[in-house]
C-alpha positions as MATLAB code, in Angstrom:
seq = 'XXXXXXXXXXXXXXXXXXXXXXXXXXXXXXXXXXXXXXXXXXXXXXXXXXXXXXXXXXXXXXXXXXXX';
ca = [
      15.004   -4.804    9.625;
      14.546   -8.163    8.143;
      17.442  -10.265    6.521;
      17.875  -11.135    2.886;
      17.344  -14.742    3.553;
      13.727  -13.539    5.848;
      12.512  -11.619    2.948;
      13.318  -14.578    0.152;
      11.740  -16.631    2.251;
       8.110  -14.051    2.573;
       8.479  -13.419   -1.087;
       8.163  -17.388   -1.595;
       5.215  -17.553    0.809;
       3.439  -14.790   -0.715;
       4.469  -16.237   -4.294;
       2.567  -19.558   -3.202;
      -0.288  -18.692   -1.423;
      -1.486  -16.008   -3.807;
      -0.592  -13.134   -0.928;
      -3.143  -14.495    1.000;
      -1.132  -14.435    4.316;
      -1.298  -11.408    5.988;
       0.878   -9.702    8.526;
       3.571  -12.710    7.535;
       6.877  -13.137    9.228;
       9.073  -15.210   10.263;
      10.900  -16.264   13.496;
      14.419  -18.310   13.187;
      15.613  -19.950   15.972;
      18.285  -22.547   16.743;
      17.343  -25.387   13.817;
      13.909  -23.932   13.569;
      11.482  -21.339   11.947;
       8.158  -20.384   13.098;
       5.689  -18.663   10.517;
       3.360  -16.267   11.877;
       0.685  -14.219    9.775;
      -2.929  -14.533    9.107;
      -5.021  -16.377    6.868;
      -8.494  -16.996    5.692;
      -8.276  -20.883    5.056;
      -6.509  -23.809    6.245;
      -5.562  -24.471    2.371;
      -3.791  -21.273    2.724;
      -1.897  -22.329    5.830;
      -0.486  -25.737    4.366;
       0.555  -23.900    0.949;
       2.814  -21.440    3.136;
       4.160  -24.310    5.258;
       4.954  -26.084    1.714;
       6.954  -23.249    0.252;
       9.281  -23.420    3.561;
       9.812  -26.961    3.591;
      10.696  -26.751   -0.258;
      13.232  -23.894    0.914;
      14.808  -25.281    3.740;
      13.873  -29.063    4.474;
      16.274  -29.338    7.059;
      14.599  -27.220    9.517;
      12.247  -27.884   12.435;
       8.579  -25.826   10.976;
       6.307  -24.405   13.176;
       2.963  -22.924   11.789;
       1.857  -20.163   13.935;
      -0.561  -18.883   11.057;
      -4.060  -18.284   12.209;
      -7.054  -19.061    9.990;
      -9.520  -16.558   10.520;
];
């Protein structure tokens, strides 16, 4: 079951990229978070990596989306 704080943080993602990220979720680790999902464009991609640094810009990112 995914935390509050995992399911603000899809909701934002989805908010930005127009719900264009499917199968989205999110991995925490120790100072880090790695999206995973897929997308249709590399546009797509960036927007959801924006939304997370706006969120939490003190954390390591890594982008695991796939453009299809």
């Amino acid at each position: 079951m995914a935390s509050n704080v995992e399911m603000l943080l899809e909701e934002k993602i989805l908010g930005r990229t127009g719900r264009r990220v499917r199968d989205l979720w999110i991995e925490f680790g120790e100072g880090s978070i790695t999206l995973h999902g897929r997308t249709g464009t590399y546009h797509v991609k960036q927007l959801a990596l924006s939304a997370i640094r706006e969120a939490l810009p003190q954390f390591k990112i890594h982008n695991g989306i796939e453009v299809e």
